[in-house]
CHARMM internal coordinates of N, CA and C (Angstrom, degrees):
IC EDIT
DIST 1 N 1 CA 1.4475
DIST 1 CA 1 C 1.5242
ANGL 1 N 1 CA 1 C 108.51
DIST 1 C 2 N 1.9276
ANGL 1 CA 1 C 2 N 113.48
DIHE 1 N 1 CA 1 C 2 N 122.35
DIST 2 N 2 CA 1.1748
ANGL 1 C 2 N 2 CA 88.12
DIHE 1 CA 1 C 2 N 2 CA 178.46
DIST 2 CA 2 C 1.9074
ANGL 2 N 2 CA 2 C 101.06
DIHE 1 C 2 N 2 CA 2 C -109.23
DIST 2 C 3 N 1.7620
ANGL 2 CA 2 C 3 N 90.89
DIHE 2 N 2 CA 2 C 3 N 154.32
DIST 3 N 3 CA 1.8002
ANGL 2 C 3 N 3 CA 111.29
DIHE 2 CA 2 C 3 N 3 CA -164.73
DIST 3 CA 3 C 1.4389
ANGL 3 N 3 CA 3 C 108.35
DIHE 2 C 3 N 3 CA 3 C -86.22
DIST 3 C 4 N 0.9048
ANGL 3 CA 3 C 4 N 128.99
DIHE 3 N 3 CA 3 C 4 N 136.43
DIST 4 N 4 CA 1.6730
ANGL 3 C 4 N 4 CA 119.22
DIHE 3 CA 3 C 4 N 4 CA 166.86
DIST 4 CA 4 C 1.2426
ANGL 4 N 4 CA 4 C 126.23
DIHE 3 C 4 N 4 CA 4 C -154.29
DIST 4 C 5 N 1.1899
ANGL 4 CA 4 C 5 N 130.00
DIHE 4 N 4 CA 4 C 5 N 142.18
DIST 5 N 5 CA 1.4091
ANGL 4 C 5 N 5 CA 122.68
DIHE 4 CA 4 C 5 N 5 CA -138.68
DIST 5 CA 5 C 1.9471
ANGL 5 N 5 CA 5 C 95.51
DIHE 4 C 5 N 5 CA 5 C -116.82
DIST 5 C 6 N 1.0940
ANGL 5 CA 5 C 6 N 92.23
DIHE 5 N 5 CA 5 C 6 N 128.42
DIST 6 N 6 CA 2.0419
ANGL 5 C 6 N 6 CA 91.12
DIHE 5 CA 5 C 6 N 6 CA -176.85
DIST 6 CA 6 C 1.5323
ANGL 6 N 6 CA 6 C 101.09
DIHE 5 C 6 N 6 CA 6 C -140.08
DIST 6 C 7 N 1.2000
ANGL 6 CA 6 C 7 N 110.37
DIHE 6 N 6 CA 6 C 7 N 161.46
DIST 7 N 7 CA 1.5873
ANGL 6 C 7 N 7 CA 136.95
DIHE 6 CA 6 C 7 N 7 CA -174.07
DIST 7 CA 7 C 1.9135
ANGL 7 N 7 CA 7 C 101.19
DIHE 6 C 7 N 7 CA 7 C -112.83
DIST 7 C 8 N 1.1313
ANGL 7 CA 7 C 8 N 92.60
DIHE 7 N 7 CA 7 C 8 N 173.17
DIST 8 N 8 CA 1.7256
ANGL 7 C 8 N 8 CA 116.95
DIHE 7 CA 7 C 8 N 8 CA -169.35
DIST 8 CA 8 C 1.5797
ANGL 8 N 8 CA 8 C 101.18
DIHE 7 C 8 N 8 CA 8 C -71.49
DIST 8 C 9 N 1.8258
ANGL 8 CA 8 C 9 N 121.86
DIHE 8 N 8 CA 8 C 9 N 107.77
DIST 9 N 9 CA 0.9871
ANGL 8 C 9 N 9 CA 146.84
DIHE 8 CA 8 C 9 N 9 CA 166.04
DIST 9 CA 9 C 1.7140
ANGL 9 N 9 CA 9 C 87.37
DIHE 8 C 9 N 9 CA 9 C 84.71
DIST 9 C 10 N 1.0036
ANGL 9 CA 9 C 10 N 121.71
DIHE 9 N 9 CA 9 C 10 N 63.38
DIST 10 N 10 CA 1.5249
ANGL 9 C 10 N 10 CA 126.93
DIHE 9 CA 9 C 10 N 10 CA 159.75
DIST 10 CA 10 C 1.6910
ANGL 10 N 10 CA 10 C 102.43
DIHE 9 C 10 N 10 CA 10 C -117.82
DIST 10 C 11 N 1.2042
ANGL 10 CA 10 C 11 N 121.34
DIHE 10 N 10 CA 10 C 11 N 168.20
DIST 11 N 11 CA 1.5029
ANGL 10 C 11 N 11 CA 114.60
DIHE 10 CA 10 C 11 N 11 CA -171.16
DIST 11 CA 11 C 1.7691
ANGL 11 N 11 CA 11 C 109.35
DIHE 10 C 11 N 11 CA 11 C -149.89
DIST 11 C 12 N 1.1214
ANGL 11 CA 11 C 12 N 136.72
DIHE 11 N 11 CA 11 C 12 N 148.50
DIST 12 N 12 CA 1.0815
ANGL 11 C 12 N 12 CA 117.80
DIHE 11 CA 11 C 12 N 12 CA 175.06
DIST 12 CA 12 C 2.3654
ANGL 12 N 12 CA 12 C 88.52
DIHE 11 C 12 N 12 CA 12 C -126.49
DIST 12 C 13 N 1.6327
ANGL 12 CA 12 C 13 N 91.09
DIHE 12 N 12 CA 12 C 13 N 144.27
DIST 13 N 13 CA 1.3280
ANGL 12 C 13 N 13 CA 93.66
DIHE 12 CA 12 C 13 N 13 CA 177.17
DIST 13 CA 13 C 1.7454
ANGL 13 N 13 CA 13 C 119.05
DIHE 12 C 13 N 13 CA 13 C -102.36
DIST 13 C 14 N 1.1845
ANGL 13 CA 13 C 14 N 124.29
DIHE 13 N 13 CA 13 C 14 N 156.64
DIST 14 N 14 CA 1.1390
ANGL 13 C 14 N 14 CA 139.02
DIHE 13 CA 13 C 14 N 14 CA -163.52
DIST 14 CA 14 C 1.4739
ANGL 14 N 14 CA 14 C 121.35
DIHE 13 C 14 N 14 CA 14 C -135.40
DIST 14 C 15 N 1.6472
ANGL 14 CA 14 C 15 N 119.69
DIHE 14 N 14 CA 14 C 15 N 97.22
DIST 15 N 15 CA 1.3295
ANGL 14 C 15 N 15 CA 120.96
DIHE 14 CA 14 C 15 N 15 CA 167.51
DIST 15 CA 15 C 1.7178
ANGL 15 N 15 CA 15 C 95.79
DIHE 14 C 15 N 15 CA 15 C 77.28
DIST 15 C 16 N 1.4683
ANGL 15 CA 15 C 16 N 119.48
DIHE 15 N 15 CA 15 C 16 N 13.36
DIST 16 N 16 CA 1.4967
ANGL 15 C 16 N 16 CA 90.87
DIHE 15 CA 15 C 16 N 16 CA -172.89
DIST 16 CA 16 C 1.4693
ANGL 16 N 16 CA 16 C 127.69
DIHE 15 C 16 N 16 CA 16 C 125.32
DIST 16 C 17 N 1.5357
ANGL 16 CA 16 C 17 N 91.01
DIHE 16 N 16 CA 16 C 17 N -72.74
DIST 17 N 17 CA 1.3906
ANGL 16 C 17 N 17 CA 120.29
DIHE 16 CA 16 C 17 N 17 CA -155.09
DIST 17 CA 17 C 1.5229
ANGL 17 N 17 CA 17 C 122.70
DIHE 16 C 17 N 17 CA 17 C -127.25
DIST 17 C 18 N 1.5450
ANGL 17 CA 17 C 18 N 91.79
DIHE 17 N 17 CA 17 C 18 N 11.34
DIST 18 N 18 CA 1.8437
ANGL 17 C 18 N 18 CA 93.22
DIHE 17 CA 17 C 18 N 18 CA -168.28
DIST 18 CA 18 C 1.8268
ANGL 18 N 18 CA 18 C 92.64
DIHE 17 C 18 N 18 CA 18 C -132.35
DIST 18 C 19 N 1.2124
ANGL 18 CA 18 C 19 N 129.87
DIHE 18 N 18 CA 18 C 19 N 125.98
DIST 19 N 19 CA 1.4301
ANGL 18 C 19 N 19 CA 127.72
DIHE 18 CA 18 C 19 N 19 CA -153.88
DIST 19 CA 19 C 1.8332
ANGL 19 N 19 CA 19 C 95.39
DIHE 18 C 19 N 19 CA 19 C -127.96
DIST 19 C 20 N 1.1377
ANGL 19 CA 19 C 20 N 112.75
DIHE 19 N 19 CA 19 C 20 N 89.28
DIST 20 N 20 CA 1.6439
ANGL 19 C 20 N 20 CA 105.15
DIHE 19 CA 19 C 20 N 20 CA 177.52
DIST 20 CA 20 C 1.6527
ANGL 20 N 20 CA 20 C 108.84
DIHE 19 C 20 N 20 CA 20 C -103.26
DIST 20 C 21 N 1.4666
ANGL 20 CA 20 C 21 N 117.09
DIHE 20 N 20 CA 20 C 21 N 113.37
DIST 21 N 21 CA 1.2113
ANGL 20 C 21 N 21 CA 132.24
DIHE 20 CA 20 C 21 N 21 CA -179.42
DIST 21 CA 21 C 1.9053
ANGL 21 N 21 CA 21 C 109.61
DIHE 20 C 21 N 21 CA 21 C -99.03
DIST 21 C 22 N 0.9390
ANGL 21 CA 21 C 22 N 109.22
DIHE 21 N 21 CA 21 C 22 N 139.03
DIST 22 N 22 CA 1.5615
ANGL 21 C 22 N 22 CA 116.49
DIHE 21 CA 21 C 22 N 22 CA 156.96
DIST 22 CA 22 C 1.2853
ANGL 22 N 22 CA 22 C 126.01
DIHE 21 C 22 N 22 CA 22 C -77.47
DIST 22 C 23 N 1.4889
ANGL 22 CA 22 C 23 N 114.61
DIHE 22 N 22 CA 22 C 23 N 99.92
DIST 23 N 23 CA 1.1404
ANGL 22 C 23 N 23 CA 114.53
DIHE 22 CA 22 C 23 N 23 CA -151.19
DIST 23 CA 23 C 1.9161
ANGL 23 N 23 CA 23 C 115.19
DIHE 22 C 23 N 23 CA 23 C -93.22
DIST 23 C 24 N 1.5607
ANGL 23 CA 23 C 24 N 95.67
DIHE 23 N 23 CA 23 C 24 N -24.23
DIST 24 N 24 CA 1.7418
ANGL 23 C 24 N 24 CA 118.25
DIHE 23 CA 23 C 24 N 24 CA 177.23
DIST 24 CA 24 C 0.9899
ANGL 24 N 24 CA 24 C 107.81
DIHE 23 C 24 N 24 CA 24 C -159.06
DIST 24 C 25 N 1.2680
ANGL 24 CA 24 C 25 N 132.28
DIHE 24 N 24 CA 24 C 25 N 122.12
DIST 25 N 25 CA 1.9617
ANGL 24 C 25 N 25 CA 139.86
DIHE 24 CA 24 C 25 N 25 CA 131.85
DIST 25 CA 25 C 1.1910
ANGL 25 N 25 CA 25 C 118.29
DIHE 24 C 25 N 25 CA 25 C -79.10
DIST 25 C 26 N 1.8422
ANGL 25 CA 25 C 26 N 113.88
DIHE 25 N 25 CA 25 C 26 N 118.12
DIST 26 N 26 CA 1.4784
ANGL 25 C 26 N 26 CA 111.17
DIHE 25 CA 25 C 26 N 26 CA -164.50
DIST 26 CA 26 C 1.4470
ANGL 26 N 26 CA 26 C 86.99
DIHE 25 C 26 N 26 CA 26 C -128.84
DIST 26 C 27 N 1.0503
ANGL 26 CA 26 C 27 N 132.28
DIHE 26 N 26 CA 26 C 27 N 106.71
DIST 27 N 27 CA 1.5947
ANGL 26 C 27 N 27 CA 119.86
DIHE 26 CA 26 C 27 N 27 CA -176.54
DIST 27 CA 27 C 1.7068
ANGL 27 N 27 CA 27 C 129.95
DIHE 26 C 27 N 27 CA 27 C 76.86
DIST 27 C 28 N 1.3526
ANGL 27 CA 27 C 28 N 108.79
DIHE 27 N 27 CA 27 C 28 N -129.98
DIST 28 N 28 CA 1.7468
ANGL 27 C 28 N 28 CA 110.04
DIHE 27 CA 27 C 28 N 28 CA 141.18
DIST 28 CA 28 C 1.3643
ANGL 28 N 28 CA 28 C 112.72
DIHE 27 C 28 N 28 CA 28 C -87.08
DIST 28 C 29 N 0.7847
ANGL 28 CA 28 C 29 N 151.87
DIHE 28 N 28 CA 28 C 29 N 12.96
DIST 29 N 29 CA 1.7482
ANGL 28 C 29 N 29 CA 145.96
DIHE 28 CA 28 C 29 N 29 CA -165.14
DIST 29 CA 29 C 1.8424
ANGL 29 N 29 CA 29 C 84.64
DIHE 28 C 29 N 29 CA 29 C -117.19
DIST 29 C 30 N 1.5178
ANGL 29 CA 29 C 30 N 94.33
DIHE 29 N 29 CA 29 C 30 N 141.24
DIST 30 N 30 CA 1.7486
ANGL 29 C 30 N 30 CA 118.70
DIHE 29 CA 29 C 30 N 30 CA 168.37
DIST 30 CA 30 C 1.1034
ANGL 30 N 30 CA 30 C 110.81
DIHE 29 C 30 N 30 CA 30 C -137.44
DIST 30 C 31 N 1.9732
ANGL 30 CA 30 C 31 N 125.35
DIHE 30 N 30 CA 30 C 31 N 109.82
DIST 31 N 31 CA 0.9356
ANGL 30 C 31 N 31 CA 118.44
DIHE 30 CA 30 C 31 N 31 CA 168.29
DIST 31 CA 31 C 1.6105
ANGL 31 N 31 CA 31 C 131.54
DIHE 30 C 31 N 31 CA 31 C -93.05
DIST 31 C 32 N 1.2253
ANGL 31 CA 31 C 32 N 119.22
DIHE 31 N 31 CA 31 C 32 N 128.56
DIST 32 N 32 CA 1.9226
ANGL 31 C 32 N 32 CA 122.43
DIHE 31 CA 31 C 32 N 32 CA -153.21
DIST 32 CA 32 C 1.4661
ANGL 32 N 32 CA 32 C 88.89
DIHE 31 C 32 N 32 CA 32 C -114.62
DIST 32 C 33 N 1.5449
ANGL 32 CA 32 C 33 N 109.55
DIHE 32 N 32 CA 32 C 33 N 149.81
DIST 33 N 33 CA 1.0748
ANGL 32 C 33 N 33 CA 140.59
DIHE 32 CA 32 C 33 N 33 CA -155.86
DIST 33 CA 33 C 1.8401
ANGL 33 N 33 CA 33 C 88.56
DIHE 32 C 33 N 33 CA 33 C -126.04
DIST 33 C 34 N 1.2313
ANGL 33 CA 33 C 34 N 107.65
DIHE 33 N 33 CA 33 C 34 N 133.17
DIST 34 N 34 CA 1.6915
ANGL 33 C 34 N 34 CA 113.33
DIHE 33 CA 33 C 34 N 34 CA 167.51
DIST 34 CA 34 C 1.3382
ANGL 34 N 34 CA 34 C 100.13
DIHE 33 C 34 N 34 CA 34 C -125.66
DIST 34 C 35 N 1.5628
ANGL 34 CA 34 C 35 N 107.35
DIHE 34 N 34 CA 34 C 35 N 159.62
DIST 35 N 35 CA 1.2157
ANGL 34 C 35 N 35 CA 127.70
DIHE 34 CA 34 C 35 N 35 CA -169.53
DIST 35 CA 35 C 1.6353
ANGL 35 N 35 CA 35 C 93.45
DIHE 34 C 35 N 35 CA 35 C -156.43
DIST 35 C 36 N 1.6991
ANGL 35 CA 35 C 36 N 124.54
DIHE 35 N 35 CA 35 C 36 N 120.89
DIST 36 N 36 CA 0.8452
ANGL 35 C 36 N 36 CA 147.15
DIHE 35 CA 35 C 36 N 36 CA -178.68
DIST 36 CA 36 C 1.1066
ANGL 36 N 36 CA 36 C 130.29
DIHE 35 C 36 N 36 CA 36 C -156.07
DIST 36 C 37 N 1.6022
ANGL 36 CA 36 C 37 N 134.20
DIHE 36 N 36 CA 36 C 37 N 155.84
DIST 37 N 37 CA 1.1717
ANGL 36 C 37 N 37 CA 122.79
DIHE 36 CA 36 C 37 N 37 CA 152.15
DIST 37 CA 37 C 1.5725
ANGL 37 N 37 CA 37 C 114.04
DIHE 36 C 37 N 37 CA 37 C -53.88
DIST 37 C 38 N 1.9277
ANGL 37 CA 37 C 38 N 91.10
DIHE 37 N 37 CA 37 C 38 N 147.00
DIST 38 N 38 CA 1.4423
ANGL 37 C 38 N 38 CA 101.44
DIHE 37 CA 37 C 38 N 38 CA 162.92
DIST 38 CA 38 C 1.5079
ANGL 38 N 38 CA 38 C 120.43
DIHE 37 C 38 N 38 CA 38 C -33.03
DIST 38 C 39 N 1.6578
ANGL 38 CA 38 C 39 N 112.64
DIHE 38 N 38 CA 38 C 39 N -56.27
DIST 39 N 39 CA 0.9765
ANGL 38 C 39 N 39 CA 103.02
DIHE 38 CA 38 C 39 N 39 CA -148.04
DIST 39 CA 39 C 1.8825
ANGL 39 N 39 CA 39 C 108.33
DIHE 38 C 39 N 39 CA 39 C -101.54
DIST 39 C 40 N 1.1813
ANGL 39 CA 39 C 40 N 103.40
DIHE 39 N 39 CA 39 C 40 N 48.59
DIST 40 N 40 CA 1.6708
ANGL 39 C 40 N 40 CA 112.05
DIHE 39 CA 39 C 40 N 40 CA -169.13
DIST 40 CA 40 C 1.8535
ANGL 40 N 40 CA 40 C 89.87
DIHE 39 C 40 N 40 CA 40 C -139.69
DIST 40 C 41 N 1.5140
ANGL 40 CA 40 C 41 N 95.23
DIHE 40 N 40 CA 40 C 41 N 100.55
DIST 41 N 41 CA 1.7125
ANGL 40 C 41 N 41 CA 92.09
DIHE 40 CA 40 C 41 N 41 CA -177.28
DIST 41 CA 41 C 1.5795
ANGL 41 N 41 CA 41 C 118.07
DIHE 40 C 41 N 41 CA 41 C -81.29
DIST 41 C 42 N 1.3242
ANGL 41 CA 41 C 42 N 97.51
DIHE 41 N 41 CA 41 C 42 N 164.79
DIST 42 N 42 CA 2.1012
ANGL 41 C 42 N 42 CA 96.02
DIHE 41 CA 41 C 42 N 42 CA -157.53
DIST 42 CA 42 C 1.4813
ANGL 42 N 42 CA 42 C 84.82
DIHE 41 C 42 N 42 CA 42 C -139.46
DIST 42 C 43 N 1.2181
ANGL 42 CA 42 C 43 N 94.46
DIHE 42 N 42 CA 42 C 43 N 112.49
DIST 43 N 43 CA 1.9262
ANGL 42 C 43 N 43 CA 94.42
DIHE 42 CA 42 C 43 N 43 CA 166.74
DIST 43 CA 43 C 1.3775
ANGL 43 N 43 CA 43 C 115.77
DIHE 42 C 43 N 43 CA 43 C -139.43
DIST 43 C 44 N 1.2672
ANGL 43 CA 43 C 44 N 115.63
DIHE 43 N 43 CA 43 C 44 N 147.27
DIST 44 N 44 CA 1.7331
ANGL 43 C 44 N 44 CA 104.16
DIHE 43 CA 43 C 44 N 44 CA 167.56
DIST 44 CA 44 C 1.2353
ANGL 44 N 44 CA 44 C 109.26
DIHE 43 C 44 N 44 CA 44 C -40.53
DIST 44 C 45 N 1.3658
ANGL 44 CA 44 C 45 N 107.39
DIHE 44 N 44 CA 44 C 45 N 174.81
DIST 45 N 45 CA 1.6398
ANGL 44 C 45 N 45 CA 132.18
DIHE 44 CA 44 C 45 N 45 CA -158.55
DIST 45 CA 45 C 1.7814
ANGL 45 N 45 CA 45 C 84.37
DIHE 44 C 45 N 45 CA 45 C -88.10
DIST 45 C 46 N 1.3425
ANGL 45 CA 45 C 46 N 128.96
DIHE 45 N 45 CA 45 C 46 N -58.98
DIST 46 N 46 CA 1.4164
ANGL 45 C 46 N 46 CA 125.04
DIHE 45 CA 45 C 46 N 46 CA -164.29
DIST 46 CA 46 C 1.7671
ANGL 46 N 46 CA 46 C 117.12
DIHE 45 C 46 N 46 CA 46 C -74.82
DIST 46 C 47 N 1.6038
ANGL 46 CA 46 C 47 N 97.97
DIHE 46 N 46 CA 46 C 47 N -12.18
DIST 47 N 47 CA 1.6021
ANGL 46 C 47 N 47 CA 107.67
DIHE 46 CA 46 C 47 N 47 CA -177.73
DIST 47 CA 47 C 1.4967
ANGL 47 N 47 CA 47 C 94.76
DIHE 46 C 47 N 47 CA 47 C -85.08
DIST 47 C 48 N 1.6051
ANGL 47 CA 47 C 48 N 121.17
DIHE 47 N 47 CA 47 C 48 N -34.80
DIST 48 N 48 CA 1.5152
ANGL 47 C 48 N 48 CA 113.45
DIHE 47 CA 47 C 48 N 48 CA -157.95
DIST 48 CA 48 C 1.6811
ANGL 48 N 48 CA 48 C 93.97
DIHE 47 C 48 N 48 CA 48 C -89.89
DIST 48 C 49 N 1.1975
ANGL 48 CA 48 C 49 N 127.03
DIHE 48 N 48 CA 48 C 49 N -15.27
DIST 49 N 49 CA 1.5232
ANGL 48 C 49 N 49 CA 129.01
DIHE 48 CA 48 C 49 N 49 CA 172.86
DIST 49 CA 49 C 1.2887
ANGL 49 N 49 CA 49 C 105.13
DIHE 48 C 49 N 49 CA 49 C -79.54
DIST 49 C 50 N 1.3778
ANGL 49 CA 49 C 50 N 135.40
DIHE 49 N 49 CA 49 C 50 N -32.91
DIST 50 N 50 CA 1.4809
ANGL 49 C 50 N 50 CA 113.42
DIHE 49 CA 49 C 50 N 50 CA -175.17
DIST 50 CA 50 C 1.4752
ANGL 50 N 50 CA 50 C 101.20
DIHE 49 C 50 N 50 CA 50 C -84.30
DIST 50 C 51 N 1.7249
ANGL 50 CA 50 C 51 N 140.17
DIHE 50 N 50 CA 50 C 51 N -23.08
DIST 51 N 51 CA 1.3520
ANGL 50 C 51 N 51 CA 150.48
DIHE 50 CA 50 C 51 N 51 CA 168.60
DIST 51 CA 51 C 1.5738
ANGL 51 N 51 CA 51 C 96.76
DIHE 50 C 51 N 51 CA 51 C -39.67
DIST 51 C 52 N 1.2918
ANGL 51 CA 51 C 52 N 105.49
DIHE 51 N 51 CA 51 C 52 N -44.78
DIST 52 N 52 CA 1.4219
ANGL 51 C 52 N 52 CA 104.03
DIHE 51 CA 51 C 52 N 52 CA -157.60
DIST 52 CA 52 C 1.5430
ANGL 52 N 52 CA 52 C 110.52
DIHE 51 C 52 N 52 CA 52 C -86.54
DIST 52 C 53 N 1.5657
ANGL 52 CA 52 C 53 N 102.78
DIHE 52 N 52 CA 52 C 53 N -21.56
DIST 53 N 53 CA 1.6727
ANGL 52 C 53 N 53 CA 100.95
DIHE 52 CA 52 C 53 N 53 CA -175.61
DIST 53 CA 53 C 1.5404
ANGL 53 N 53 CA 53 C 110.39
DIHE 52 C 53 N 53 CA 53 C -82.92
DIST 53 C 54 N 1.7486
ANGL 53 CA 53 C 54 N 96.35
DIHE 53 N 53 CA 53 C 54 N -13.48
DIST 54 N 54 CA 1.6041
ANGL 53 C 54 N 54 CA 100.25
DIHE 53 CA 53 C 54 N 54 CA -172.03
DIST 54 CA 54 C 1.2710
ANGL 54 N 54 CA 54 C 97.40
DIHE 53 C 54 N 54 CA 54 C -88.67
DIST 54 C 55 N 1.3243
ANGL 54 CA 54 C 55 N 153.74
DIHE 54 N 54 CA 54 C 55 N -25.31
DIST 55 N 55 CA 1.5130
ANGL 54 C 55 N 55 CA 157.06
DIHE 54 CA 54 C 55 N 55 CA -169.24
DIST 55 CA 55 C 1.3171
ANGL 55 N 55 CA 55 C 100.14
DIHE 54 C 55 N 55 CA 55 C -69.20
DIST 55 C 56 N 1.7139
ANGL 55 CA 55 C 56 N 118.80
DIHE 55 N 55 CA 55 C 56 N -64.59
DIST 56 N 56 CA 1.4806
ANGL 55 C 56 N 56 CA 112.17
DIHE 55 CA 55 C 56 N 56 CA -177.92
DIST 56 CA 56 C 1.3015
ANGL 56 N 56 CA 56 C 135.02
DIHE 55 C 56 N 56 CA 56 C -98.14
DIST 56 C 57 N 1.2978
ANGL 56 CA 56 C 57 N 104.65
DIHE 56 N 56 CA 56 C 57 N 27.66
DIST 57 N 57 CA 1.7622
ANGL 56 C 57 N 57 CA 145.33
DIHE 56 CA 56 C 57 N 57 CA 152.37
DIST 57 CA 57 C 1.7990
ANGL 57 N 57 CA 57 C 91.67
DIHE 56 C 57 N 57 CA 57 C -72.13
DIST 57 C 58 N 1.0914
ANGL 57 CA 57 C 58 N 117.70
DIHE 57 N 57 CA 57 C 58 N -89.86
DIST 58 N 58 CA 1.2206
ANGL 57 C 58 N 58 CA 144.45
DIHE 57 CA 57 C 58 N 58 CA 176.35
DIST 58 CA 58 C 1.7977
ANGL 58 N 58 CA 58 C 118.59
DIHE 57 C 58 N 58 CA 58 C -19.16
DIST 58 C 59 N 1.3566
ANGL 58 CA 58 C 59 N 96.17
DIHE 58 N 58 CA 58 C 59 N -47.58
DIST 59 N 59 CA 1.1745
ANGL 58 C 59 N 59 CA 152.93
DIHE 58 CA 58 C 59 N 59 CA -163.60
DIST 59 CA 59 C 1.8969
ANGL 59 N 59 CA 59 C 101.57
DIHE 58 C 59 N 59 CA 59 C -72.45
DIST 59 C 60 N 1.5738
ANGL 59 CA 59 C 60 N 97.98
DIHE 59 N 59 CA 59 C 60 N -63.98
DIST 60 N 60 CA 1.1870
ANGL 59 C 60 N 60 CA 114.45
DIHE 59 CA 59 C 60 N 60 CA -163.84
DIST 60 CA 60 C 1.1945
ANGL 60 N 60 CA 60 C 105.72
DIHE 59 C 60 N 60 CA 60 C -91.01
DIST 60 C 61 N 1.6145
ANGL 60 CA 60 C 61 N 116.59
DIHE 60 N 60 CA 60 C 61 N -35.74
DIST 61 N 61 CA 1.8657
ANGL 60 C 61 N 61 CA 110.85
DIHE 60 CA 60 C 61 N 61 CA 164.47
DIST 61 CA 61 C 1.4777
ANGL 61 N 61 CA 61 C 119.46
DIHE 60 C 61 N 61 CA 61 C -68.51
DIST 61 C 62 N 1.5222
ANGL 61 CA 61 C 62 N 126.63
DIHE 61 N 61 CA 61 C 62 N -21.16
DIST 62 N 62 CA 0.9665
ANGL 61 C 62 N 62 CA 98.23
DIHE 61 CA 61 C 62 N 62 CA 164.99
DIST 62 CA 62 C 1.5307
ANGL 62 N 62 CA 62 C 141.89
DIHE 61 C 62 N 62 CA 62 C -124.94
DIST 62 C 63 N 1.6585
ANGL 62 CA 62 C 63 N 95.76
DIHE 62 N 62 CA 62 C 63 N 56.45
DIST 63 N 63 CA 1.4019
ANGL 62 C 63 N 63 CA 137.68
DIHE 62 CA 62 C 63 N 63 CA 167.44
DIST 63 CA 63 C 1.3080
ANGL 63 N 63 CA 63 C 110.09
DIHE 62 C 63 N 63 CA 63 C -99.82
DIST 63 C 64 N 1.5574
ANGL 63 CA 63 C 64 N 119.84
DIHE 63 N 63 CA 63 C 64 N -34.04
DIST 64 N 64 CA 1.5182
ANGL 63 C 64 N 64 CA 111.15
DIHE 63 CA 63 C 64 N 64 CA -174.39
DIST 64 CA 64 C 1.5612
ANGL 64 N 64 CA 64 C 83.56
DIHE 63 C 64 N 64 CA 64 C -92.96
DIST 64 C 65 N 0.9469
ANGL 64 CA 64 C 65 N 139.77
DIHE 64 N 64 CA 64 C 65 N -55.18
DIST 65 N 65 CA 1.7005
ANGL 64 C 65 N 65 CA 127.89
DIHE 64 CA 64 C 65 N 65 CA 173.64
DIST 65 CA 65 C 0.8018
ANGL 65 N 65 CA 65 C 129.62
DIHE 64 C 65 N 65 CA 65 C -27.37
DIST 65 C 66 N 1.5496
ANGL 65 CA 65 C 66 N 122.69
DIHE 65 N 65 CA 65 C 66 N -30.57
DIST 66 N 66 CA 1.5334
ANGL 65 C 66 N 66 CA 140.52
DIHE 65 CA 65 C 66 N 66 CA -178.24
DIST 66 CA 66 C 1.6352
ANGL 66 N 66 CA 66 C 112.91
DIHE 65 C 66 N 66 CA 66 C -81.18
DIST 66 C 67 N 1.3910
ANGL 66 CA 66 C 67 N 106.04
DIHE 66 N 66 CA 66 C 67 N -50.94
DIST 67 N 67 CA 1.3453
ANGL 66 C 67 N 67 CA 141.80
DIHE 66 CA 66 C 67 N 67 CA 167.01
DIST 67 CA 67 C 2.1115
ANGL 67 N 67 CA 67 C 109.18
DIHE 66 C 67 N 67 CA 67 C -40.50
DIST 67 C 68 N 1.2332
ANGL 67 CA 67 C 68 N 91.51
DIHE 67 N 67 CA 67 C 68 N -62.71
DIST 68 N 68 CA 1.2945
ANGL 67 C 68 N 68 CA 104.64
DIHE 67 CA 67 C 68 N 68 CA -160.85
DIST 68 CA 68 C 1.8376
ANGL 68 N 68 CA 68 C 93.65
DIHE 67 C 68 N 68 CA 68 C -73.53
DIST 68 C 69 N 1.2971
ANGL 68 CA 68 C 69 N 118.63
DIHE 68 N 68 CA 68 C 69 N -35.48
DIST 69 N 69 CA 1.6335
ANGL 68 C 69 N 69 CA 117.53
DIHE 68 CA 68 C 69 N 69 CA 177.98
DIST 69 CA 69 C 1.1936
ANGL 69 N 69 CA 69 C 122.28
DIHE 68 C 69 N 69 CA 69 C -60.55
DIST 69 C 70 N 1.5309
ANGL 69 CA 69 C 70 N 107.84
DIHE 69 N 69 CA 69 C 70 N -23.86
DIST 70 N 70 CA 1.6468
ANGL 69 C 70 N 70 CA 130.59
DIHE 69 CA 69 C 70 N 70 CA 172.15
DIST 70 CA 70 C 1.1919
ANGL 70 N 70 CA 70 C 128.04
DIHE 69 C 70 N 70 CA 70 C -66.01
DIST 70 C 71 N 1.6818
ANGL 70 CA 70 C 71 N 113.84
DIHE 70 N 70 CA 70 C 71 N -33.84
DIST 71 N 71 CA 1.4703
ANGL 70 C 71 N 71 CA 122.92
DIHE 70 CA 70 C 71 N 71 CA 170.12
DIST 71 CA 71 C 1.3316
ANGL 71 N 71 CA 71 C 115.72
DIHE 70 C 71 N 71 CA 71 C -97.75
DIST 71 C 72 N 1.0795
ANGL 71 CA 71 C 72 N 123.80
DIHE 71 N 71 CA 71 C 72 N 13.71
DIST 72 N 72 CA 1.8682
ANGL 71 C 72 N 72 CA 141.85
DIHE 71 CA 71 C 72 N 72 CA -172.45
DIST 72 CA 72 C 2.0428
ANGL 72 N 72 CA 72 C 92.27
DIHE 71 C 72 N 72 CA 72 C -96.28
END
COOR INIT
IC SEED 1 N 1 CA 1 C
IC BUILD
């Protein structure tokens, strides 16, 4: 993991094309600003974990669905 230490409207860039600025430090809380292509999705850490629990939920029913049509 690399660490890096930035101040209010400082930015570190990514691949190019991905622009993450520090947008407020209010206390402990840091609010970051993204800048990306449309088509490169940006989600919190707990939004992109439930994406993921719902995919192989999703994922996993319709393997036993597949499964279960096979022995029919």
């Amino acid at each position: 993991m690399l660490v890096l230490s930035r101040k209010k409207n400082e930015s570190i860039v990514i691949n190019n094309d991905i622009t993450i600025v520090v947008v407020e430090i209010r206390g402990d809380k840091v609010r970051l600003g993204v800048e990306a292509p449309k088509e490169v999705p940006v989600h919190r850490r707990e939004v992109f974990d439930a994406i993921r629990r719902n995919e192989m939920t999703t994922s996993d029913k319709a393997d036993a669905d597949n499964n279960g049509a096979a022995d029919a």
